[in-house]
C-alpha positions as CSV (number, residue, x, y, z in Angstrom):
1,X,61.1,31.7,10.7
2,X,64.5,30.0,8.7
3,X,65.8,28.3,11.9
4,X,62.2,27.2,12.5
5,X,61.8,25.6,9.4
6,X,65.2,24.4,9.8
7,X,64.5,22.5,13.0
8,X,61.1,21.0,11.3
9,X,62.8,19.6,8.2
10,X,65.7,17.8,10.9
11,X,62.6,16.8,13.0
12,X,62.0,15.4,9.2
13,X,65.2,13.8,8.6
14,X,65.9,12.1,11.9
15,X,62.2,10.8,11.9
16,X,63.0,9.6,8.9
17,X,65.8,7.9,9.4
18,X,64.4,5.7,12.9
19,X,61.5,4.8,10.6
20,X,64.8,3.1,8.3
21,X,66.4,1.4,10.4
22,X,63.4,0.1,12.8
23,X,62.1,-1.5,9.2
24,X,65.9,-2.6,8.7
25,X,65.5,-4.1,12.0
26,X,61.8,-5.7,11.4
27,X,63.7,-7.2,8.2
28,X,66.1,-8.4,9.8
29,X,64.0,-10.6,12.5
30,X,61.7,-11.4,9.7
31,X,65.0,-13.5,8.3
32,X,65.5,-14.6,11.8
33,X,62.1,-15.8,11.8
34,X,62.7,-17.8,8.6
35,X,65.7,-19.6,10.1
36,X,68.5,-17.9,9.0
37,X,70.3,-18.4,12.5
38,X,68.6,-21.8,13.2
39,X,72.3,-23.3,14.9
40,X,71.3,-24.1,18.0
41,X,69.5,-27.4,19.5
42,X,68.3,-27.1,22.8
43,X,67.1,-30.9,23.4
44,X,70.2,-32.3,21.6
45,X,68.5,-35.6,23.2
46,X,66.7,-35.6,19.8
47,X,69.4,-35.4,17.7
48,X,70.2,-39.2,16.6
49,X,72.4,-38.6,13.6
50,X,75.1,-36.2,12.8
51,X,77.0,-35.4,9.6
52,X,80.3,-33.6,9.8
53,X,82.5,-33.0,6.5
54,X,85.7,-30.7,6.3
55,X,88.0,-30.1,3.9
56,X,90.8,-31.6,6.0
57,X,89.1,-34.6,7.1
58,X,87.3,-37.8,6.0
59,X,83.5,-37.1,6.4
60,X,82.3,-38.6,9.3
61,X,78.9,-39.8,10.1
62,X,77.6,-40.3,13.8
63,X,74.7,-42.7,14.9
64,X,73.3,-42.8,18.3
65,X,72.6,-46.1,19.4
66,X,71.2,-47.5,22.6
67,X,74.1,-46.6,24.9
68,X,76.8,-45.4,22.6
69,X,77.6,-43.8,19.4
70,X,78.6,-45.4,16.2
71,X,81.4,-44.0,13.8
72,X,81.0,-44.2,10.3
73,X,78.8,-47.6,11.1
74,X,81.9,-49.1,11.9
75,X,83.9,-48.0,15.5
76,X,82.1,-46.9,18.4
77,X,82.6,-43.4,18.8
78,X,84.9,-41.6,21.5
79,X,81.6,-40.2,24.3
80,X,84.1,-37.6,25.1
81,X,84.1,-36.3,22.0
82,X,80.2,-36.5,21.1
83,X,79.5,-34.9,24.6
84,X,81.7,-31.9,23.4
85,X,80.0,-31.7,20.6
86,X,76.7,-32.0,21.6
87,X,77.2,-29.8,24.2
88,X,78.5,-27.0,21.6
89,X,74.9,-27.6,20.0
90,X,72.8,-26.4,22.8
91,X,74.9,-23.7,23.6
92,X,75.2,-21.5,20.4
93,X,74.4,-18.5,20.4
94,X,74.8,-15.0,19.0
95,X,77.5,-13.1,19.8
96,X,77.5,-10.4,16.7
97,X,75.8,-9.6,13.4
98,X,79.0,-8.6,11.7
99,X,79.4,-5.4,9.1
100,X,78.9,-4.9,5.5
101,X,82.6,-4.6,5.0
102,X,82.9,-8.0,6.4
103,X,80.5,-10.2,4.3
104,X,83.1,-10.6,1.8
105,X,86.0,-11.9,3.6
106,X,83.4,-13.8,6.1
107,X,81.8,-15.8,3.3
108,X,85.3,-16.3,1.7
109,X,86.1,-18.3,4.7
110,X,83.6,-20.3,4.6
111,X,83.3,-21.1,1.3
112,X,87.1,-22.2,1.8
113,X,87.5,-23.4,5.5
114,X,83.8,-24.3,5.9
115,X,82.8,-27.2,8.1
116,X,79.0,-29.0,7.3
117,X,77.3,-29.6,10.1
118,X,73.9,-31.5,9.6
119,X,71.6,-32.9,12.1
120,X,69.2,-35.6,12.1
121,X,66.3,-36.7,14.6
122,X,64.8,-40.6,14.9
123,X,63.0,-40.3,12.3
124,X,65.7,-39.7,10.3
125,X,64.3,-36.2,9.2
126,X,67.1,-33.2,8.9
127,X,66.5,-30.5,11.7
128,X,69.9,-28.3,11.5
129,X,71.9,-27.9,8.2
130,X,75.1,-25.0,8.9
131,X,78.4,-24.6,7.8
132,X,81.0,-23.7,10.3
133,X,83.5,-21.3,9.3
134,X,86.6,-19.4,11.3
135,X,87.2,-17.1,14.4
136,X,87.2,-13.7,15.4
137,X,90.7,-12.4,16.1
138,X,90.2,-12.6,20.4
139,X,88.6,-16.4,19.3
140,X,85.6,-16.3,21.0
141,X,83.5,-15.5,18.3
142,X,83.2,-18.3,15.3
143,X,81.7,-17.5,11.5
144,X,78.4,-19.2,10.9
145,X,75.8,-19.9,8.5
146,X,72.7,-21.5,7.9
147,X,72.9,-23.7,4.7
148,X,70.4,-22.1,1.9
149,X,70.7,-18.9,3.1
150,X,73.4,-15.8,2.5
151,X,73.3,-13.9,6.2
152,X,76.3,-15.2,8.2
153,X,76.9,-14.5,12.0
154,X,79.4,-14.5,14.4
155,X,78.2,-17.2,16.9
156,X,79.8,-18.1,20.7
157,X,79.4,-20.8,23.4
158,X,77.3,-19.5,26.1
159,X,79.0,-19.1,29.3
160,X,82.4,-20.5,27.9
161,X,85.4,-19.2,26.5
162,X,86.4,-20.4,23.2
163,X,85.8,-21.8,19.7
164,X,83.1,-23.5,18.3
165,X,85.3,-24.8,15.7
166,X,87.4,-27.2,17.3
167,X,84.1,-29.2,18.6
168,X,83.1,-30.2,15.2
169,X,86.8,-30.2,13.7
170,X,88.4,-33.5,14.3
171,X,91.0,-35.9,12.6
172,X,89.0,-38.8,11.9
173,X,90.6,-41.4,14.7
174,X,90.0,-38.5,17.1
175,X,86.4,-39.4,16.7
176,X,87.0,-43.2,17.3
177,X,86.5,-44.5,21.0
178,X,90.0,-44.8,23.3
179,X,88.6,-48.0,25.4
180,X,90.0,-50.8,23.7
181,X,89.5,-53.2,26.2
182,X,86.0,-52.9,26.9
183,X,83.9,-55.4,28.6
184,X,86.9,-57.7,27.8
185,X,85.8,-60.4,31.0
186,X,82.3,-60.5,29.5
187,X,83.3,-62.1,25.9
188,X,86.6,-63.4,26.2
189,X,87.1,-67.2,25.2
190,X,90.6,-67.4,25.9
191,X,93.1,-65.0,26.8
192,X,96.5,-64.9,26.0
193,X,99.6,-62.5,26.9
194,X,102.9,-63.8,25.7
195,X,106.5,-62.4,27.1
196,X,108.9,-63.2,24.6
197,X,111.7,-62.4,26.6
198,X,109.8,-63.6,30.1
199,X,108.4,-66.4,28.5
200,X,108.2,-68.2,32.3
201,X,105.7,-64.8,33.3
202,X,103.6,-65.8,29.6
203,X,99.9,-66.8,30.8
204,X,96.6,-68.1,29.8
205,X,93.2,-66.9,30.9
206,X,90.5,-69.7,29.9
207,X,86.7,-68.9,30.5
208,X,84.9,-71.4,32.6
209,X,81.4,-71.6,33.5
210,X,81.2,-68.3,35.6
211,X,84.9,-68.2,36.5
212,X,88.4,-68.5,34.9
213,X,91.4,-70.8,34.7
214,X,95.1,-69.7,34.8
215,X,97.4,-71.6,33.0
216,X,101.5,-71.4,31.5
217,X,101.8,-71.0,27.4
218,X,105.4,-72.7,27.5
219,X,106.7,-75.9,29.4
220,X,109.7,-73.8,30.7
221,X,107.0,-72.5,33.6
222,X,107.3,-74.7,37.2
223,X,103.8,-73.5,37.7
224,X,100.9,-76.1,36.6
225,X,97.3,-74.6,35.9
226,X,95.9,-72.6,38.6
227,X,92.6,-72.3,39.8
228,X,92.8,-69.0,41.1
229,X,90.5,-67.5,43.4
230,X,87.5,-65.8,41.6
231,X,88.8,-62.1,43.4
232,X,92.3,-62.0,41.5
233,X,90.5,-62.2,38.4
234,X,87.9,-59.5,39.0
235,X,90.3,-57.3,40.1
236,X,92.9,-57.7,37.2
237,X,90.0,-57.4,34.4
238,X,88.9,-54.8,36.0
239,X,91.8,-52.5,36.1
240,X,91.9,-53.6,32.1
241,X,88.6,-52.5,31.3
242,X,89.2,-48.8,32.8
243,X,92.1,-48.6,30.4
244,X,91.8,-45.8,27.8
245,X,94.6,-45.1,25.2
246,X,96.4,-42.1,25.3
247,X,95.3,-41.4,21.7
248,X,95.3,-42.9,17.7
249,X,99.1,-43.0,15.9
250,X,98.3,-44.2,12.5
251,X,100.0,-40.9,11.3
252,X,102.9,-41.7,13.4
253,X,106.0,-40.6,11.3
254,X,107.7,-43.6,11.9
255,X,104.9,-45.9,11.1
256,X,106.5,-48.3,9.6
257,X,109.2,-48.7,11.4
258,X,107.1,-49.3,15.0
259,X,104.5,-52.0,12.8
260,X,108.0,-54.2,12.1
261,X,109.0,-54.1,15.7
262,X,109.2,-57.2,17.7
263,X,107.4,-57.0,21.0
264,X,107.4,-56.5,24.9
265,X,104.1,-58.4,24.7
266,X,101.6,-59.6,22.9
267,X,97.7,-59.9,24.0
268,X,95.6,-62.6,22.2
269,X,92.0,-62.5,22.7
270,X,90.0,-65.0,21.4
271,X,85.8,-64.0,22.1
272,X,82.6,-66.3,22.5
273,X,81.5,-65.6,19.4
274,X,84.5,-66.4,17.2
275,X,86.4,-63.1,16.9
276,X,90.2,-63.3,17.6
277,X,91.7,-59.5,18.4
278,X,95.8,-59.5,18.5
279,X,97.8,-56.6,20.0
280,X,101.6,-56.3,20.1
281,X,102.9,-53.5,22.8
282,X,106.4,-52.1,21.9
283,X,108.3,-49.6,24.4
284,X,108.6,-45.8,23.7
285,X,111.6,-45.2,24.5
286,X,112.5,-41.3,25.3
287,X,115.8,-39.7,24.8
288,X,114.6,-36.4,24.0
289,X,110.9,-35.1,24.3
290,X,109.1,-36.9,21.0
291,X,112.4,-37.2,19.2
292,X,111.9,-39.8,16.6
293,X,111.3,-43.4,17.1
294,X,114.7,-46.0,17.5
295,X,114.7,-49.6,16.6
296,X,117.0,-50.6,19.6
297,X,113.7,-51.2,21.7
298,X,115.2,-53.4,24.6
299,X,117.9,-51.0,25.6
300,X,118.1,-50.2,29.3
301,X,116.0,-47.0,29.3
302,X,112.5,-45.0,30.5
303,X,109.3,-46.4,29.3
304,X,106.9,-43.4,29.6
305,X,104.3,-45.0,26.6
306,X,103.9,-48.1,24.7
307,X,103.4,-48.2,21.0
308,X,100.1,-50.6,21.1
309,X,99.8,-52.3,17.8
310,X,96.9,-53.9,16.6
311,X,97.0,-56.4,14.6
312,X,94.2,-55.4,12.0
313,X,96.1,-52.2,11.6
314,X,95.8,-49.7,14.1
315,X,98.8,-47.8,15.8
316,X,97.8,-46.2,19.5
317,X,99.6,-44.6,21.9
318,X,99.3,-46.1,25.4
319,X,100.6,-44.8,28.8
320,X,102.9,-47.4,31.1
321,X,101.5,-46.1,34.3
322,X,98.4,-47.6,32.8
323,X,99.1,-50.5,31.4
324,X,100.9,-51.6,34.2
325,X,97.6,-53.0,35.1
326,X,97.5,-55.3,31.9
327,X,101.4,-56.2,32.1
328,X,101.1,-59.5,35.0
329,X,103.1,-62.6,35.1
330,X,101.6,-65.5,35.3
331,X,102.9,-66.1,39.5
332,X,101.3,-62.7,39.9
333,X,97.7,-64.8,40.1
334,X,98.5,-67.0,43.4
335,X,100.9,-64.9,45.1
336,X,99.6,-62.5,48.0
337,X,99.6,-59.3,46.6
């Protein structure tokens, strides 16, 4: 009769304790429900705004436009970058509810390290608000929660190893689009590129009706102006146009020092519409890998990058290999090549 009654009052217990946690669970989706792991976007083709703020980084506002994104309403933004981003959007998703006896550190984190993510349709109405905080030890798994509520999860990238972090945690000029040179045939005026030290190779590109002249800068050149053949011009703006800058330098250590620099070239670009864009290129030159930056520029040794300064105060980084493509002399437009 005891062990009878025994097993009835576990029978008791255990029922007891499913009808607990099956309500824990209801709970629990009933949050769900509310929106409490609202991260993802499936369409992210909606999403025409984004608002990213860190506390090691200048906030950043992102606006879709026609065919490119806008930085800060001010640069167009790197597509390599928003793609990344976007594509971290519509693939969220939960990897675990974490324990108890992690809330505390969890929220911690993000209240310290915690990135705001916002998103914004055409209309201009908010449809995500989350704060992005760190990663599980094996980093696959990355703290998240929605903004107005107190239930974090660990979140993942379906299908993909790594982070969500790093898609929304940029320096600022990572953001910033690479292509300087863009569309540079379609609304140049005049273009210059002056050797200082080839000044014989120094040319000028001038627009004319749907073609371009080719002329010398300085007297020195036997060449006269040159009406090259439509081709060579194609072919050398094209091969500028694909070029993409290895990355922003405006935190370069030795700033300063590169901004005084004289020259391997300068481009001049004066557009149809008024707007005159100067940049100075000055050789990398590599002793050891990334040692610091010497002022003896013209000594006989490797070029691997070149410092591209622009004249309204950006420093970038830009491969040789690449901007061999840019670097002609001014013979280079009616010799056979």
């Amino acid at each position: 009769m005891n062990k009878t009654l025994s097993l009835f009052i576990l029978m008791i217990v255990l029922a007891a304790g499913i009808f607990y946690l099956t309500k824990k669970e209801e709970q629990q989706l009933g949050r769900i429900r509310e929106g409490d792991r609202l991260f993802r976007i499936e369409n992210t083709d909606e999403v025409y705004k984004l608002f990213i703020a860190s506390r090691t980084s200048k906030p950043v506002t992102l606006t879709r436009m026609e065919d490119h994104w806008v930085l800060n309403d001010q640069y167009r933004a790197n597509q390599d970058v928003i793609d990344g981003t976007l594509m971290a959007l519509r693939a969220m998703e939960l990897s675990f509810i974490p324990t108890q006896n992690a809330y505390d550190h969890i929220m911690k984190e993000l209240a310290t390290r915690g990135i705001k993510v916002e998103a914004y349709d055409k209309s201009g109405k908010r449809i995500r608000s989350f704060y992005i905080g760190g990663t599980s030890p094996d980093g696959l798994a990355t703290q998240m929660i929605v903004d107005g509520y107190d239930q974090p999860y660990m979140m993942k990238l379906k299908g993909r190893d790594g982070s969500i972090r790093p898609q929304f945690e940029k320096k600022f000029d990572d953001w910033r689009d690479r292509n300087i040179f863009r569309n540079i045939s379609k609304q140049l005026d005049t273009f210059k590129l002056i050797y200082p030290t080839h000044k014989d190779e120094s040319f000028q590109i001038t627009a004319r009706g749907d073609g371009f002249v080719v002329e010398p800068i300085f007297k020195t050149t036997n060449q006269g102006k040159v009406q090259a053949p439509k081709s060579i011009f194609q072919r050398y703006f094209y091969e500028i146009e694909k070029f993409t800058a290895e990355a922003y330098k405006n935190d370069w250590k030795e700033r300063d020092k590169v901004m005084q620099a004289v020259p391997f070239a300068t481009l001049y670009l004066k557009k149809k519409d008024g707007q005159i864009k100067i940049w100075d290129f000055i050789p990398h030159r590599v002793y050891d890998h990334e040692k610091a930056f010497d002022g003896d520029l013209f000594e006989d040794r490797v070029v691997f990058r070149y410092f591209i300064r622009d004249r309204d105060g950006d420093l970038l980084f830009g491969q040789r290999q690449l901007l061999n493509h840019l670097f002609w002399g001014y013979t280079y437009f009616f010799e056979k090549k």
